[in-house]
BAGU-306610 format. One record per residue: x, y, z of N, C-alpha, C in turn; residue in one letter; residue number from 1. Coordinates in steps of 0.1 Angstrom, whole numbers, plus 5000, padded with zeros to 4 digits. Layout:
REM residues N
site n_u: X | n_v: Y | n_w: Z | ca_u: X | ca_v: Y | ca_w: Z | c_u: X | c_v: Y | c_w: Z | residu: A | num: NUM
...
This chain:
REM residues 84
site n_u: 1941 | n_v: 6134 | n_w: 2179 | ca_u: 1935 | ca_v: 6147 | ca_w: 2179 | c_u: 1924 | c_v: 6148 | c_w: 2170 | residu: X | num: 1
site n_u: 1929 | n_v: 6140 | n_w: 2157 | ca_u: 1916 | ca_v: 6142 | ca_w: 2144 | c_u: 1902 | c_v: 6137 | c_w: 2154 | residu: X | num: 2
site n_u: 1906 | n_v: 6121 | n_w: 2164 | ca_u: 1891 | ca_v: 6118 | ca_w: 2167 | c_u: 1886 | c_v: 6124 | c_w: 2179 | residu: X | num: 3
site n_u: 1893 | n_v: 6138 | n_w: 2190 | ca_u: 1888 | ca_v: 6146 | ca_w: 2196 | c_u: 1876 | c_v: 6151 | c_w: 2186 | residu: X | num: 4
site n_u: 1882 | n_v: 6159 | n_w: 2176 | ca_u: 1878 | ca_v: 6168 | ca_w: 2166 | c_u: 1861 | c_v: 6163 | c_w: 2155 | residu: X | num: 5
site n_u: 1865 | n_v: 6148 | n_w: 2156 | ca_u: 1853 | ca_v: 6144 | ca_w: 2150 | c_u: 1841 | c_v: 6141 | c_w: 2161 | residu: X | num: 6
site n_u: 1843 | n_v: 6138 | n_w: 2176 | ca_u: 1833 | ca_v: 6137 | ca_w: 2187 | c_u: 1828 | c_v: 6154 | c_w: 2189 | residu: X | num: 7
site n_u: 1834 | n_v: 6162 | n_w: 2190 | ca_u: 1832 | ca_v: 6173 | ca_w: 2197 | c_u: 1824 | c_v: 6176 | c_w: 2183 | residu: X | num: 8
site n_u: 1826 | n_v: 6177 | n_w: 2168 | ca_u: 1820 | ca_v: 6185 | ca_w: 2164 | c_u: 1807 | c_v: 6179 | c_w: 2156 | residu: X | num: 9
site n_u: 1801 | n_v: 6170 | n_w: 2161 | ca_u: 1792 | ca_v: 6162 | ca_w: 2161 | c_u: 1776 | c_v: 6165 | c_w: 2163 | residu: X | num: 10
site n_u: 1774 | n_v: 6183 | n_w: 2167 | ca_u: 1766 | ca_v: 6191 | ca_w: 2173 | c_u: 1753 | c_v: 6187 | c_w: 2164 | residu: X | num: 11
site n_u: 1754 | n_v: 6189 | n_w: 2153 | ca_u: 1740 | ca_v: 6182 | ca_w: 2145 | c_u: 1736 | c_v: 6167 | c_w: 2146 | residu: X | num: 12
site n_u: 1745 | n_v: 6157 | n_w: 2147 | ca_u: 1743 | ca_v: 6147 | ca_w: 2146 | c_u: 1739 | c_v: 6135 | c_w: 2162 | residu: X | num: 13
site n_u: 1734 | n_v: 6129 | n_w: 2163 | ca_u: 1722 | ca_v: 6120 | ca_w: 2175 | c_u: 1740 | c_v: 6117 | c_w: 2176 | residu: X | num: 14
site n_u: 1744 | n_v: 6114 | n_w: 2190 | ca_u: 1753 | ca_v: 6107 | ca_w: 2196 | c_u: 1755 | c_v: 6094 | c_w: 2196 | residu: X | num: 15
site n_u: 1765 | n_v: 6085 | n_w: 2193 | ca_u: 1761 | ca_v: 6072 | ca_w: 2192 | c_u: 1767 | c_v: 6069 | c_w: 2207 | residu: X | num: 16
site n_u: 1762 | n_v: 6056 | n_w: 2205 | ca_u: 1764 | ca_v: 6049 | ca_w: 2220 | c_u: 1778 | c_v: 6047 | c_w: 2225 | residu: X | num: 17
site n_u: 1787 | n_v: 6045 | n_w: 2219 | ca_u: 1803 | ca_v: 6039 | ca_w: 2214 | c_u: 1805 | c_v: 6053 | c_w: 2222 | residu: X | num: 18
site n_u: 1807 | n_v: 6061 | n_w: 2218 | ca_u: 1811 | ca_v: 6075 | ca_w: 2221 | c_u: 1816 | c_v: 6081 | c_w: 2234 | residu: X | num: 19
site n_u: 1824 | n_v: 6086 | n_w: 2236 | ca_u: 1825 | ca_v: 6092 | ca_w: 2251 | c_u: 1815 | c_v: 6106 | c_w: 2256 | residu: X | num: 20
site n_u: 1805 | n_v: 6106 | n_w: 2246 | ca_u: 1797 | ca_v: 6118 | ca_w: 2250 | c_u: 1787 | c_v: 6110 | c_w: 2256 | residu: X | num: 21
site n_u: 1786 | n_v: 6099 | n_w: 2249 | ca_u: 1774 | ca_v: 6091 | ca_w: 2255 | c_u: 1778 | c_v: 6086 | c_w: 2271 | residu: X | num: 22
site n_u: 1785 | n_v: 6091 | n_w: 2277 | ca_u: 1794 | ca_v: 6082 | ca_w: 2290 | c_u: 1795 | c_v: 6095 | c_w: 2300 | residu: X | num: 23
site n_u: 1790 | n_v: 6107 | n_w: 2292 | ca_u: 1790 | ca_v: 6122 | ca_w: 2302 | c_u: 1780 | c_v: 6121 | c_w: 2317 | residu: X | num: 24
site n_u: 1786 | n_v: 6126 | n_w: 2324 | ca_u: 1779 | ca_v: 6122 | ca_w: 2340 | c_u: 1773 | c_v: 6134 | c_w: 2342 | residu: X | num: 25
site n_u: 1759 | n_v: 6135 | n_w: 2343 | ca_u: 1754 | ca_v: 6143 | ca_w: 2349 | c_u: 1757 | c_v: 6154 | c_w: 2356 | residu: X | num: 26
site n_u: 1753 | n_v: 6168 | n_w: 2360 | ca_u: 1752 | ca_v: 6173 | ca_w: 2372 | c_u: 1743 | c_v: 6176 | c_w: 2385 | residu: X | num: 27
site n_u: 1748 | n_v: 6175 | n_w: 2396 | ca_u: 1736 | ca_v: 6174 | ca_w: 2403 | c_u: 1740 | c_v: 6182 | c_w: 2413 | residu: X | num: 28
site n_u: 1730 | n_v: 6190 | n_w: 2421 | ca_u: 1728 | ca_v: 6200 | ca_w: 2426 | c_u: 1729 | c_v: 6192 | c_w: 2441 | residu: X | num: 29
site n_u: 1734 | n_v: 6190 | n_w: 2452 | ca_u: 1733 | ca_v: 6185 | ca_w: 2462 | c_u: 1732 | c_v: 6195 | c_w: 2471 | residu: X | num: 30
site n_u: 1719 | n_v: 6196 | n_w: 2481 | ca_u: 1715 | ca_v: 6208 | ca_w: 2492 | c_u: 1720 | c_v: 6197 | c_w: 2506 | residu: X | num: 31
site n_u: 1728 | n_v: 6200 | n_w: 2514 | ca_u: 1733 | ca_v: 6198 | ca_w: 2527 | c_u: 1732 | c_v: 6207 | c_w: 2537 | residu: X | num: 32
site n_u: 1721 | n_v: 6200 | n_w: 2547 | ca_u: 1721 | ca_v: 6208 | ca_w: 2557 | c_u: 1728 | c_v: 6203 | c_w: 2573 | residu: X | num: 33
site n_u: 1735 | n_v: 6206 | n_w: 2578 | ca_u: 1743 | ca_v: 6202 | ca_w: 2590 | c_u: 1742 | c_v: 6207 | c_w: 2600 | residu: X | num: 34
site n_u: 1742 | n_v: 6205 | n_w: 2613 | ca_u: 1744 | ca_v: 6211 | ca_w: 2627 | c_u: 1753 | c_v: 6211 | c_w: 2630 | residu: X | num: 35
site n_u: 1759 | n_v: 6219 | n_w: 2638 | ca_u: 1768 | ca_v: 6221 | ca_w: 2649 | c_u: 1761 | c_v: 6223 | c_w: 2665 | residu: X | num: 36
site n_u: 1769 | n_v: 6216 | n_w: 2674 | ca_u: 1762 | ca_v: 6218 | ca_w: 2686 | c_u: 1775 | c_v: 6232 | c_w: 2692 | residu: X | num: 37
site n_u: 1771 | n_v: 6245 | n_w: 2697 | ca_u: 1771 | ca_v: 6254 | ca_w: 2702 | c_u: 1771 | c_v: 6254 | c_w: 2721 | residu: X | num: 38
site n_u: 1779 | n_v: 6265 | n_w: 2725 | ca_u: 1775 | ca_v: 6266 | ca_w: 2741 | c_u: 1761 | c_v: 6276 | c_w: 2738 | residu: X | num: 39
site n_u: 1756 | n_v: 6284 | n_w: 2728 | ca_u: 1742 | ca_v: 6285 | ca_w: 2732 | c_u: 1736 | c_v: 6281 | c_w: 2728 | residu: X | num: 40
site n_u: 1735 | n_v: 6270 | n_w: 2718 | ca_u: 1723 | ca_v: 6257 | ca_w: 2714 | c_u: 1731 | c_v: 6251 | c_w: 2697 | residu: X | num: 41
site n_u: 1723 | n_v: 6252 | n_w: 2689 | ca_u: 1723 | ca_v: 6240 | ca_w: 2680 | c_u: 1721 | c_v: 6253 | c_w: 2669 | residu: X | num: 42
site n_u: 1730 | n_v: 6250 | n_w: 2660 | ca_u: 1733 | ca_v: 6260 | ca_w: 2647 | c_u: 1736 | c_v: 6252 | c_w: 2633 | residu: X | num: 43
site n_u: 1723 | n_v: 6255 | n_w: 2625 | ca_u: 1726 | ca_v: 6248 | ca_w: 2611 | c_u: 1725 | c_v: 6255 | c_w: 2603 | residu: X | num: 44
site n_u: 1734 | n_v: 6247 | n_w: 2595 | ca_u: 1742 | ca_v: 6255 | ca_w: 2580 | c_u: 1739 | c_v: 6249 | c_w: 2567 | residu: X | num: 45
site n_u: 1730 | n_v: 6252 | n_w: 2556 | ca_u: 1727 | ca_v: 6246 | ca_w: 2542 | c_u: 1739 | c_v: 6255 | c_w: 2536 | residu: X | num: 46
site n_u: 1744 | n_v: 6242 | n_w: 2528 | ca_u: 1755 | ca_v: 6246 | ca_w: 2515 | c_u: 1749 | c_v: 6238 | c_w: 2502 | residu: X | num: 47
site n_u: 1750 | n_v: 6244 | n_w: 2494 | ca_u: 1748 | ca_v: 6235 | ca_w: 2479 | c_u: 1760 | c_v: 6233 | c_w: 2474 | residu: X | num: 48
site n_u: 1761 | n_v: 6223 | n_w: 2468 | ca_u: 1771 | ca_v: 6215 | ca_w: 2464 | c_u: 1766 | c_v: 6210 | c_w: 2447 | residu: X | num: 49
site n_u: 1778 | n_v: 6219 | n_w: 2436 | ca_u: 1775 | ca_v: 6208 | ca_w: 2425 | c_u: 1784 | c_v: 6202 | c_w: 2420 | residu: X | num: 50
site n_u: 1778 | n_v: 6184 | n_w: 2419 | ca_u: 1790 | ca_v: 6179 | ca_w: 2421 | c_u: 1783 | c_v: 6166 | c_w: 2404 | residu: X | num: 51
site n_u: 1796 | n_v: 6164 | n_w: 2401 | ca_u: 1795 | ca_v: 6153 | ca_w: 2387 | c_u: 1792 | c_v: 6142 | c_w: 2388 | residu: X | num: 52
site n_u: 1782 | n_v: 6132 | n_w: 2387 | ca_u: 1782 | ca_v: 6120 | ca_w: 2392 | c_u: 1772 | c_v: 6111 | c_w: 2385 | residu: X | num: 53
site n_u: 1770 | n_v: 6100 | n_w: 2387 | ca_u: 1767 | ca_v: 6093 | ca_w: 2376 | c_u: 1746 | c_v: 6091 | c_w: 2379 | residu: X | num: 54
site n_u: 1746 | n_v: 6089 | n_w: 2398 | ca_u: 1733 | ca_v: 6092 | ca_w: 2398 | c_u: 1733 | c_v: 6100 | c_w: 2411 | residu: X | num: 55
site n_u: 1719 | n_v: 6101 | n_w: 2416 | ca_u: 1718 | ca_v: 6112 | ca_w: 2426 | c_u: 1725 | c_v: 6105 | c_w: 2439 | residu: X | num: 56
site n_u: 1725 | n_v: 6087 | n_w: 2442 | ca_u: 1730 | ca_v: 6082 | ca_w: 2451 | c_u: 1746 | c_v: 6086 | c_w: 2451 | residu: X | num: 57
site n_u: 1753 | n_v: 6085 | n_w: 2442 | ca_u: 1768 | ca_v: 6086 | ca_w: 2446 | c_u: 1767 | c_v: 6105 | c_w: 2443 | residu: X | num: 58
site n_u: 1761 | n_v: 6114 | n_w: 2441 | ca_u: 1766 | ca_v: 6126 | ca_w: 2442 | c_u: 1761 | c_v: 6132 | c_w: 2455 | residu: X | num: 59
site n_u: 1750 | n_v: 6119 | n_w: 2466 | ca_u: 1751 | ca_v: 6127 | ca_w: 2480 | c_u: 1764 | c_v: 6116 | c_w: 2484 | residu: X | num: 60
site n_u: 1767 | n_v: 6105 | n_w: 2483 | ca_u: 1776 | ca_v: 6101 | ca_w: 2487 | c_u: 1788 | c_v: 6105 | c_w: 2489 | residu: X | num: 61
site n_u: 1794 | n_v: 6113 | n_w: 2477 | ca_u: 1804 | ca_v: 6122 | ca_w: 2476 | c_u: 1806 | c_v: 6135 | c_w: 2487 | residu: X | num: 62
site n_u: 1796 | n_v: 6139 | n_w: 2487 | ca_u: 1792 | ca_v: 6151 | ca_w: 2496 | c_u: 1793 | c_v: 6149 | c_w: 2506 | residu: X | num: 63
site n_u: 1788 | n_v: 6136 | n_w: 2512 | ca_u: 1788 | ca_v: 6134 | ca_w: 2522 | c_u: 1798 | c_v: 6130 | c_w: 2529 | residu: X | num: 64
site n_u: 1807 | n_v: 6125 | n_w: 2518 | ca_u: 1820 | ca_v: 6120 | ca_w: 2527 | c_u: 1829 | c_v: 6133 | c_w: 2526 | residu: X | num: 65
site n_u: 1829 | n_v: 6145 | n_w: 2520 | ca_u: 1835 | ca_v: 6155 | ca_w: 2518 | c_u: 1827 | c_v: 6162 | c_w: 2527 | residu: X | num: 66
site n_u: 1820 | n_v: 6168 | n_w: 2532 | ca_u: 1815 | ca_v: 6176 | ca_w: 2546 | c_u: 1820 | c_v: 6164 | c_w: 2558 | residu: X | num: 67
site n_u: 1820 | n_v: 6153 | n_w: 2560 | ca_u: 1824 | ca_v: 6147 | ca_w: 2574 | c_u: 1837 | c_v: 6150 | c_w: 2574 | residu: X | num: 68
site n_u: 1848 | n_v: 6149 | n_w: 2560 | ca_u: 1861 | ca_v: 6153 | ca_w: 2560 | c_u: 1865 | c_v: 6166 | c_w: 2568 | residu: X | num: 69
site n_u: 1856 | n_v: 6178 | n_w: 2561 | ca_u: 1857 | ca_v: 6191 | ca_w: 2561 | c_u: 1855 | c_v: 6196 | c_w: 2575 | residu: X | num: 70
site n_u: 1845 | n_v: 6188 | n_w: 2578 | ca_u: 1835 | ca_v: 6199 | ca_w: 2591 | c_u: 1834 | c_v: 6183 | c_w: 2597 | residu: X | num: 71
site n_u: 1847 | n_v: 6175 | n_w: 2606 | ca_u: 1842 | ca_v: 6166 | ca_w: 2613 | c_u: 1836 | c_v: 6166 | c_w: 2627 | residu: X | num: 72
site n_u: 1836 | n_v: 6178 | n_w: 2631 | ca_u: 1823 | ca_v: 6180 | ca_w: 2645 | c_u: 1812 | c_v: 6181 | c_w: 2639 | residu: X | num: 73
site n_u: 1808 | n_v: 6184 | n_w: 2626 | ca_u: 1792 | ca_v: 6183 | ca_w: 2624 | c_u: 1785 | c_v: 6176 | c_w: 2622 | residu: X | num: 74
site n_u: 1773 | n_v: 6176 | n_w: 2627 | ca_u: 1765 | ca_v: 6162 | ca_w: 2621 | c_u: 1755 | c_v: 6166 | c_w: 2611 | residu: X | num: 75
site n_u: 1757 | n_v: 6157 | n_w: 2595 | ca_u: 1739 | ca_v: 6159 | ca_w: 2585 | c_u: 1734 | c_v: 6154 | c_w: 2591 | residu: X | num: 76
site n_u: 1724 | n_v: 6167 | n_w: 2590 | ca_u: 1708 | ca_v: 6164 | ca_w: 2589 | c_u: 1702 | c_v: 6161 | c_w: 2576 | residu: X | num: 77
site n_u: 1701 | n_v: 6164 | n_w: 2564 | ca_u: 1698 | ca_v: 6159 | ca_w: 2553 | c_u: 1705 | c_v: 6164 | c_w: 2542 | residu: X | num: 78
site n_u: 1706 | n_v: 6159 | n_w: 2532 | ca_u: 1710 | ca_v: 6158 | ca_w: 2519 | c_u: 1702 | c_v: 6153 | c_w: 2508 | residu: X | num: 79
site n_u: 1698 | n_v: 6164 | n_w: 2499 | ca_u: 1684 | ca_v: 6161 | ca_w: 2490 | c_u: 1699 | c_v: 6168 | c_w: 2476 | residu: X | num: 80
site n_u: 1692 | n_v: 6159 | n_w: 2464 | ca_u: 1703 | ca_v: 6160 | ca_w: 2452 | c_u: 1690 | c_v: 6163 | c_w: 2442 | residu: X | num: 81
site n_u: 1694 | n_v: 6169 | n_w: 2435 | ca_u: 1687 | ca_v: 6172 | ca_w: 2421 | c_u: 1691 | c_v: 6174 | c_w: 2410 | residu: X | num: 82
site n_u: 1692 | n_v: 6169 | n_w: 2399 | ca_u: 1703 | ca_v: 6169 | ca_w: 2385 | c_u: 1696 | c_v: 6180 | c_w: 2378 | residu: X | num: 83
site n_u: 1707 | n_v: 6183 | n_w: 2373 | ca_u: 1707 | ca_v: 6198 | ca_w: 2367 | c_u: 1705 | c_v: 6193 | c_w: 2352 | residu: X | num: 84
């Protein structure tokens, strides 16, 4: 608990490398946009997604396998990530 207490309260001090603060994963903003095919045409849906990940490849990765899960009749059309 003491070495929770000495990482977390570390606010003035440069993080060293050793550290589990130095090991923190990003956030990144992931925009997905998907179709559904319709009996009266083609209907797309943007969702943003923010998701923890180490770079922008595995936080569309993630997404992407979580919308085919979710919504498996839809098909992406793109996924653009941007870290917060």
């Amino acid at each position: 608990m003491k070495l929770l207490e000495r990482i977390f309260n570390q606010d003035d001090k440069p993080v060293r490398v050793g550290s589990a603060l130095a090991f923190e994963r990003p956030t990144w903003l992931v925009t997905c946009v998907f179709k559904r095919h319709e009996i009266f045409g083609k209907v797309f849906t943007e969702a943003t997604y923010e998701v923890a990940a180490r770079t922008g490849e595995s936080a569309r990765e993630s997404v992407r396998s979580y919308v085919l899960r979710t919504h498996p009749e839809d098909c992406i059309e793109s996924l653009h990530a941007v870290r917060q």
